[in-house]
N, C-alpha and C positions, 0 to 999 in steps of 0.2 A: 398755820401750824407747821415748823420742822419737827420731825420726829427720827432720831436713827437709834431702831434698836437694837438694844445689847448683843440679842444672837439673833442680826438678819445678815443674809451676805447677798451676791447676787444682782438680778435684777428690781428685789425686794429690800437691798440693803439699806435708803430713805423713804420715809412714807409723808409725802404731803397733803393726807387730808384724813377724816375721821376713819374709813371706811380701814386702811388700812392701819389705824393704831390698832382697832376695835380687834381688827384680826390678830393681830401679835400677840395681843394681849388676852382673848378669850379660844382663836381656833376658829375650825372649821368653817373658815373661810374658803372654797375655791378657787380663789382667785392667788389667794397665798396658802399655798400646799404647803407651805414648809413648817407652816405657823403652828404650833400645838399650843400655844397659850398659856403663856407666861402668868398670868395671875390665876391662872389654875393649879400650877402648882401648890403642892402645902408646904410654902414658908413658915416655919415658924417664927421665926424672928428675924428684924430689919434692924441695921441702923446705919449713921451717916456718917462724915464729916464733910468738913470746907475745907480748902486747902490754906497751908498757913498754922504757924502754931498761935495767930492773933485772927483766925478769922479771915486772912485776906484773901479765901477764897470766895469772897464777897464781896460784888463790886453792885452799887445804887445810883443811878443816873434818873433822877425825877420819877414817873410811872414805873421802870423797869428794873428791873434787878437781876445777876449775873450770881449765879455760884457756881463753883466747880469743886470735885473732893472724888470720895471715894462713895461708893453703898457695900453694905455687906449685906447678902441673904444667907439666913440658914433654912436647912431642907429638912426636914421630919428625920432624916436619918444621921442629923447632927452636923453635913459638909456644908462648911461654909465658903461662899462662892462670892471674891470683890470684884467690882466694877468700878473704872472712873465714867465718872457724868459730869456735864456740863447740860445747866438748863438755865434757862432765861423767864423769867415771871414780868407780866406786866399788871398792873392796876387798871381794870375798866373801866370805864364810864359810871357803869352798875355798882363801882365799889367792892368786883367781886376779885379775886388774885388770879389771874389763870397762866396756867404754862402756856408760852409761847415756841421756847425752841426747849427740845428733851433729845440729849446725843449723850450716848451710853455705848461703853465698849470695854469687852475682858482686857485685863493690863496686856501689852505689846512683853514678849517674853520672848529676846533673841535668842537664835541658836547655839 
């Protein structure tokens, strides 16, 4: 698994294995201080696009699949906050769909 999240910087800024998604995403990890945990937030609502007004921020090569786009989360107190992603899905063995690569970052906003 690549994983770069949204708001990691640092020495923490990729994480290549479970231990460190786990952290970004729930906290109190010590190993990543920085982490307060992202899916602890109360979002209340998500959604997406692909990039492309036909979709072509979707690209399928056999098992694998590529999208790239925007997410938007909103926060209990209505600020809605966009990120682009780029994540990569592959098809198992199992038949089951699992993220393989997930790289998330606040839009670049020159000075």
């Amino acid at each position: 698994m690549f994983f770069k999240p949204t708001l990691a910087f640092g020495d923490h800024t990729f994480r290549n294995d479970k231990k460190g998604a786990l952290a970004y995403f729930i906290g109190g990890d010590p190993d990543y201080p920085n982490d307060k945990g992202f899916a602890l937030t109360p979002w209340v609502k998500a959604r997406y696009d692909n990039a492309g007004d036909k979709n072509e921020g979707i690209h399928i090569y056999g098992s694998v699949a590529i999208t790239m786009g925007n997410v938007w989360v909103t926060g209990k107190d209505g600020k809605e906050v966009m990120v682009d992603k780029t994540w990569v899905f592959k098809n198992g063995k199992d038949g089951k769909l699992k993220i393989i690569v997930h790289k998330s970052a606040l839009p670049f906003s020159p000075k």
